[in-house]
C-alpha positions in Angstrom: 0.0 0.0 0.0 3.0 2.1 0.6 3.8 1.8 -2.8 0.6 2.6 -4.4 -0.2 5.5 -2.1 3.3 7.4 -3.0 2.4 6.5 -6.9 -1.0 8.1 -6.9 0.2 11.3 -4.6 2.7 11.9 -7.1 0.0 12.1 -9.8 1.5 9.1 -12.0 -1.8 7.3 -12.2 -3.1 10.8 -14.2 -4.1 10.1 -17.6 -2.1 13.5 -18.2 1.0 12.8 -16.9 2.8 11.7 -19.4 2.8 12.9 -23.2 4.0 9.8 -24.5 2.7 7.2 -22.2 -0.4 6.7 -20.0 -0.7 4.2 -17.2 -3.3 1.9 -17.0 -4.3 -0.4 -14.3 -5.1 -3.8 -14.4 -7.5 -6.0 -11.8 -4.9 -9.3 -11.3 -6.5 -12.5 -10.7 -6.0 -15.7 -8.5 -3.3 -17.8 -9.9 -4.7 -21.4 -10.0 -3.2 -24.3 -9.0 -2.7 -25.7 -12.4 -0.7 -22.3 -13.3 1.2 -22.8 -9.6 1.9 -26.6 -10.7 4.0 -25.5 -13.7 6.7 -25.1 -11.3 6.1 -25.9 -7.6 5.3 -29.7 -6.5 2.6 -31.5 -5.5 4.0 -31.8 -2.2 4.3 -28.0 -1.4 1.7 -26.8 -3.3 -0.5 -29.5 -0.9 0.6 -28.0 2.5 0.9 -24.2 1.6 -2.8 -24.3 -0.1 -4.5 -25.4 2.7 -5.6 -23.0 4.7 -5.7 -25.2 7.6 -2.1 -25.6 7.9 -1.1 -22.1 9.0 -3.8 -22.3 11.7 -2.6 -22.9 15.1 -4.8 -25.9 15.7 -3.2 -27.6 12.8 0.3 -26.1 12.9 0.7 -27.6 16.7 -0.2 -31.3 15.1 2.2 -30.9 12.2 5.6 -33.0 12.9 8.6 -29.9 12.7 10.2 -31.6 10.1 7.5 -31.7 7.9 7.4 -28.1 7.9 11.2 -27.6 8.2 11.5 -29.6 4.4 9.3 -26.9 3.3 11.5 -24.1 3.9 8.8 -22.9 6.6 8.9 -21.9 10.4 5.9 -22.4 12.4 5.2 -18.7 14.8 2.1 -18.6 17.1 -0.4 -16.1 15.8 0.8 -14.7 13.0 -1.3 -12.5 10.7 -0.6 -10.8 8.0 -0.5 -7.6 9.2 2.6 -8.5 11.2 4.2 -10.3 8.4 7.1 -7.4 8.0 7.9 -7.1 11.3 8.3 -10.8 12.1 10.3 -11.2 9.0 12.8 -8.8 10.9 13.7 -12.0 13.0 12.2 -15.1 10.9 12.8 -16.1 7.4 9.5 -18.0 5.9 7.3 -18.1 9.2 3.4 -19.8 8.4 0.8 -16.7 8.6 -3.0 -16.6 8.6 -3.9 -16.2 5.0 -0.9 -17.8 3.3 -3.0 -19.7 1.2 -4.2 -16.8 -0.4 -1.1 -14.4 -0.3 0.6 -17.2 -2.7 -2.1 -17.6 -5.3 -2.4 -13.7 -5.5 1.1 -13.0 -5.8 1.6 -15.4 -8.2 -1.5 -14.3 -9.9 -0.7 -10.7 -10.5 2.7 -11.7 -12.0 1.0 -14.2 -14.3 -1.9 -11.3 -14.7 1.3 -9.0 -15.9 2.8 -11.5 -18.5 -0.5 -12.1 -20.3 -0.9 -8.4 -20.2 2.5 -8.6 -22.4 1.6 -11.4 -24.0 -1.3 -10.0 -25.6 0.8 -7.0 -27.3 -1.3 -4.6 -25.5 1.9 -3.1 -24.4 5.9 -3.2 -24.3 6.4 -2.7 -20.7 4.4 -3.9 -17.9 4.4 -3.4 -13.8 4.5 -5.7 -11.4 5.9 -4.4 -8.1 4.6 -7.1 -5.6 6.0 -9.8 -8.2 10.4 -10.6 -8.3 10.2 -13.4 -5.5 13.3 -15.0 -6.8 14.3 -17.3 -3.7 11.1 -19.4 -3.6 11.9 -23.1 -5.1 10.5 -25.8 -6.6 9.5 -27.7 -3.3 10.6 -24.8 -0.3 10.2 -21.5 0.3 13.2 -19.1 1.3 14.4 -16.0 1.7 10.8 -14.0 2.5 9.9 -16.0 -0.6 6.8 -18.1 -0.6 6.1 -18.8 -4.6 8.3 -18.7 -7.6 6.7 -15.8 -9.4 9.8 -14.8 -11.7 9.9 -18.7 -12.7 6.3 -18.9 -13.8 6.6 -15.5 -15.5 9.5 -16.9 -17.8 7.9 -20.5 -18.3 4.4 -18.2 -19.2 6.6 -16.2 -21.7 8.8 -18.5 -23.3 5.4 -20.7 -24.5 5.2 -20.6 -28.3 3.8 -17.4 -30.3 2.5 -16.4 -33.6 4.3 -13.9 -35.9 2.7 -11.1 -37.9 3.4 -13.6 -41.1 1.3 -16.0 -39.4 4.1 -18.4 -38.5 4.7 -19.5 -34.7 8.1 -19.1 -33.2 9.1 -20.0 -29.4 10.4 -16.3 -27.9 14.0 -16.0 -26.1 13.3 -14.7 -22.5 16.1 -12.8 -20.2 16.1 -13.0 -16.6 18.2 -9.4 -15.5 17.9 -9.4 -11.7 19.5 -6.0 -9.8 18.4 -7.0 -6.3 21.2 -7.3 -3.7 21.1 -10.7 -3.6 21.6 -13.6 -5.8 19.3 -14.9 -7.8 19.7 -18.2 -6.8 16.1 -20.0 -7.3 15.4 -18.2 -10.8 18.9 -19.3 -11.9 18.8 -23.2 -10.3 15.3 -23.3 -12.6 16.9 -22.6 -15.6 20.7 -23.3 -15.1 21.8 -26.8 -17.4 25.2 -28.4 -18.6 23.2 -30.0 -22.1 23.9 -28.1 -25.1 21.1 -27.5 -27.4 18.1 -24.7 -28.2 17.9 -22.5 -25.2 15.2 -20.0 -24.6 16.6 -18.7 -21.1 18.9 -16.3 -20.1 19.2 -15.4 -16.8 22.0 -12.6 -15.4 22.1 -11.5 -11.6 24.2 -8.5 -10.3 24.5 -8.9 -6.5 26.9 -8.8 -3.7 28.4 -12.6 -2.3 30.4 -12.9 0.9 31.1 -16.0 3.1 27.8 -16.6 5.2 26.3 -13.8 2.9 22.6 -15.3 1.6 22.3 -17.2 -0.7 25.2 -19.4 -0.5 25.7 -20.3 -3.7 28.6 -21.7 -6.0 26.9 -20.5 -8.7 26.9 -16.5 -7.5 30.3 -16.5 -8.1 32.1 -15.4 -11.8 31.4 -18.1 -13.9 34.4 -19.7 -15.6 34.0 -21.6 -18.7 36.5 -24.2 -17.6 34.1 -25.5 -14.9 32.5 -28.8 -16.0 29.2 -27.2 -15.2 29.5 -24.0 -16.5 26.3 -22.7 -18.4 26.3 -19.7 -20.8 23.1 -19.0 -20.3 23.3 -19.3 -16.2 25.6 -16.3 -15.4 26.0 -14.1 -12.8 28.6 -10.9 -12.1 29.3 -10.5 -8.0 30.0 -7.1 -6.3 32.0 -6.3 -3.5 30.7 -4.8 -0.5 30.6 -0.6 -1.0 29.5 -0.9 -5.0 28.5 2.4 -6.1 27.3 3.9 -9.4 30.7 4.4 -10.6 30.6 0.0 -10.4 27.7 -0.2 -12.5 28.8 1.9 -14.8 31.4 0.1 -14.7 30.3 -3.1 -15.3 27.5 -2.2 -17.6 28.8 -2.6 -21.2 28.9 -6.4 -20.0 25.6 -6.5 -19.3 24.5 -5.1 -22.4 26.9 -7.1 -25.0 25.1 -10.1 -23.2 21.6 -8.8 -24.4 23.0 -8.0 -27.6 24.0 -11.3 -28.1 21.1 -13.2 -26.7 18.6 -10.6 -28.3 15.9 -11.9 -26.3 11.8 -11.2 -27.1 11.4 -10.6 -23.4 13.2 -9.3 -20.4 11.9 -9.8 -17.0 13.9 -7.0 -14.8 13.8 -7.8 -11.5 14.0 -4.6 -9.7 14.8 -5.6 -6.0 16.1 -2.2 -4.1 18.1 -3.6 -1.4 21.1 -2.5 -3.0 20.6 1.2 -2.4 22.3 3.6 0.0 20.3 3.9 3.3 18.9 0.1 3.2 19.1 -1.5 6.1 21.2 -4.6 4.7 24.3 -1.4 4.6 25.7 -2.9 2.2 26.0 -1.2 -1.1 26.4 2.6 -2.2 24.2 2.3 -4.8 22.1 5.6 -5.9 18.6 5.9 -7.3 19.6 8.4 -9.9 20.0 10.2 -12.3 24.0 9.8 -12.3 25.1 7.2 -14.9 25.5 4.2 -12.9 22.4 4.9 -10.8 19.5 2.2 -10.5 17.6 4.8 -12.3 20.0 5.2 -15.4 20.4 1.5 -15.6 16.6 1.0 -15.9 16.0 3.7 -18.1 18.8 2.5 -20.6 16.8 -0.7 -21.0 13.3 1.0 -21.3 15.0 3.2 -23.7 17.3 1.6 -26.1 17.1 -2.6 -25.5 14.3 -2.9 -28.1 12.5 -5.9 -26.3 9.1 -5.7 -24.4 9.8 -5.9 -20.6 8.3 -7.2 -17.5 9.4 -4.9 -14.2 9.0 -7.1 -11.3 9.6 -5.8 -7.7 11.6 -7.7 -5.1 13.8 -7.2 -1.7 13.7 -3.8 -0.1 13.7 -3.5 3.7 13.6 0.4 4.1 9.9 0.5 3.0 9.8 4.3 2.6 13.2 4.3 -0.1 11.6 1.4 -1.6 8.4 3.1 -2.3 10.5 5.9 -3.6 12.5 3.7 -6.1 9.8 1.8 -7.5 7.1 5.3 -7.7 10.5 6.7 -10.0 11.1 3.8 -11.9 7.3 3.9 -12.9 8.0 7.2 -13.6 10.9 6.6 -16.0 8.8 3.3 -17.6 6.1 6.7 -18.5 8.9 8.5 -20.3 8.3 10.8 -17.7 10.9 10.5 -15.1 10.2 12.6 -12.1 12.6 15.2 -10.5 14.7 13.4 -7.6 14.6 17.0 -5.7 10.6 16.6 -6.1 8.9 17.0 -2.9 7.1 14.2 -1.3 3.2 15.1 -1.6 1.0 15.8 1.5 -1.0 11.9 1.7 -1.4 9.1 4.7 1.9 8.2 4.6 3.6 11.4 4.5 5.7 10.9 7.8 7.3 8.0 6.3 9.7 10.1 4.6 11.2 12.3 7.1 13.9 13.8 7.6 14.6 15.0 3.9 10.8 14.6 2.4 12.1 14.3 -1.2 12.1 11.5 -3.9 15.5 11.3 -4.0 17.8 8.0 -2.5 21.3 9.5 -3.1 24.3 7.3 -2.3 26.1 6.2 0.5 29.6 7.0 1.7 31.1 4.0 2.0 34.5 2.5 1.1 33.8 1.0 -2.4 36.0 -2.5 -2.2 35.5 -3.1 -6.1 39.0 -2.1 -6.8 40.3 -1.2 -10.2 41.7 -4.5 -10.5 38.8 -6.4 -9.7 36.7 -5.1 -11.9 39.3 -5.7 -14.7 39.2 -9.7 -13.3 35.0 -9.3 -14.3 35.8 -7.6 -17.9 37.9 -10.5 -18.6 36.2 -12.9 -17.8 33.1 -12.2 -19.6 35.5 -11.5 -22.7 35.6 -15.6 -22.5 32.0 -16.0 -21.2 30.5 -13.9 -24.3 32.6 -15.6 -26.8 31.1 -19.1 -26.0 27.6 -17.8 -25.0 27.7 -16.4 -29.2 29.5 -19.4 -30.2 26.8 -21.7 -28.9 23.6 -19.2 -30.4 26.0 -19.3 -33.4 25.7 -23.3 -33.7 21.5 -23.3 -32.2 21.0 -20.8 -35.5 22.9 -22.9 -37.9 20.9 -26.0 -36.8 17.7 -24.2 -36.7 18.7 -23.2 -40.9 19.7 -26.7 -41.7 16.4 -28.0 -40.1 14.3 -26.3 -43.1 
């Protein structure tokens, strides 16, 4: 709600805010089961459907393990309301109305890609989508159902050209959050060569102990017997800045050149910024080059491909409303002034001391050193050379199929 009261206080839900764009909003519905099953299993889908199960009654008769294979924590009396402050302290606790958060996240997500789907727009909005921890059988990390895995299955399903042939689209995963993309890249990562519709790219910051441990967060070599050119990843130190991204950049986009994907599904998580809570990065909301804000307008602006925004992690709620109510502004063609004053509305107080738009970076010591970015330039030098070595050999065997 946060969110959607800073977006309409700022006037972007006006039909005359923008010359070139208007915004329109669109009723999400109820992911089904069915939809939920393209990804999840039986097993998990079975427990965290039932309402039953995150009532205290039922939770006290459930064996710990049971619910500990799940990825879940059992809390006494939790509702919803609550949720953000007992996920200060617990990771994937049951609440009262879990059964419905999951098939109305997933749901609006799933509501947003048929939106794109349907050509009734390049660029679509969903900022309580970009759960990228949830897995197949578990939930983790805050995350309860794989919305940015559905989203790409959804996409990638075969479509008709204007000539009236069918073609399967290419689909990129781009995921800015702080942390790695680890379920969203598990789902699609694979060692067999052949036709690949997937792409999937986290920036984030990896530590020892820092979540998500994974091997796969790290630079990816193309040495490793499991390296996939199509799973990839670029880790930050701690301190990155918009000087880093800039930085780093140029990588991202010779990968989108040569995947040239249909789609892109931009997870926008704003944990990375100056001023959240996880203190970890220096990252700005704009409008220096660099800034989260210049990074997502260079893709609205010049990547040519229709995009799906997706929210994500964010634990100062008032920056994170500010981030995502610019970022709609900048998916308008309008982008609003960062020295803009936060309007009079309900949550007003929220944004004290400074009461401006405006997230501007940190101060601390960036540890992405000269040389170490130099070690990530290189090594995508190799990574991009066998990433359009293998398209190379998918489009010669897609000609000599005719």
């Amino acid at each position: 709600m946060i969110v959607h009261s800073l977006v309409s206080s700022l006037g972007l839900m006006k039909s005359d805010f923008s010359q070139a764009r208007r915004i329109q909003a669109v009723n999400p519905r109820r992911a089904t089961r069915k939809e939920l099953s393209a990804y999840h299993t039986r097993e998990y889908l079975d427990f965290i459907l039932d309402p039953n199960n995150s009532n205290t009654s039922s939770a006290d008769a459930l064996a710990y393990e049971t619910i500990a294979e799940l990825g879940l924590e059992y809390v006494v009396h939790c509702p919803l309301l609550i949720l953000p402050e007992l996920m200060r302290t617990q990771d994937c606790p049951l609440f009262q109305g879990l059964a419905d958060y999951v098939p109305l996240v997933g749901g609006a997500t799933l509501t947003a890609v048929e939106v794109l789907r349907r050509a009734m727009t390049d660029r679509v909005i969903c900022w309580d989508g970009g759960r990228h921890h949830a897995q197949k059988s578990r939930a983790s990390g805050f995350c309860y159902v794989a919305d940015c895995v559905l989203a790409i299955l959804a996409l990638k399903r075969q479509l008709s050209s204007a000539s009236g042939t069918f073609f399967k689209p290419r689909v990129m995963y781009l995921d800015l959050d702080l942390h790695y993309s680890d379920a969203v890249s598990e789902a699609f990562h694979s060692q067999i060569s052949g036709s690949r519709q997937t792409l999937t790219l986290s920036i984030h910051h990896t530590a020892p102990g820092f979540f998500p441990v994974s091997p796969r967060s790290q630079l990816p070599s193309p040495s490793n017997t499991d390296f996939d050119p199509f799973t990839l990843s670029i880790p930050l130190q701690q301190g990155a800045s918009d000087e880093t991204y800039a930085r780093i950049w140029p990588i991202v986009e010779e990968i989108k050149a040569a995947f040239n994907p249909d789609y892109l599904v931009l997870q926008c998580g704003t944990d990375g910024l100056a001023g959240d809570p996880c203190a970890t990065f220096n990252w700005s909301l704009g409008p220096n080059q660099g800034s989260m804000g210049w990074c997502v307008q260079r893709i609205l602006n010049k990547w040519n491909c229709k995009v799906l925004l997706l929210g994500g992690g964010g634990y100062n709620s008032p920056n994170t409303a500010r981030a995502w109510s610019y970022l709609t502004s900048i998916a308008l063609d309008n982008p609003l002034d960062l020295e803009a004053e936060i309007p009079d509305h309900s949550g007003f107080p929220l944004y004290a001391p400074s009461f401006t738009l405006d997230v501007p970076r940190g101060n601390m010591q960036d540890n992405n050193s000269e040389e170490y970015l130099t070690q990530i330039v290189n090594c995508y030098k190799d990574v991009i050379r066998v990433l359009q070595e293998r398209l190379s050999i998918e489009c010669l065997q897609h000609l000599s199929s005719f």
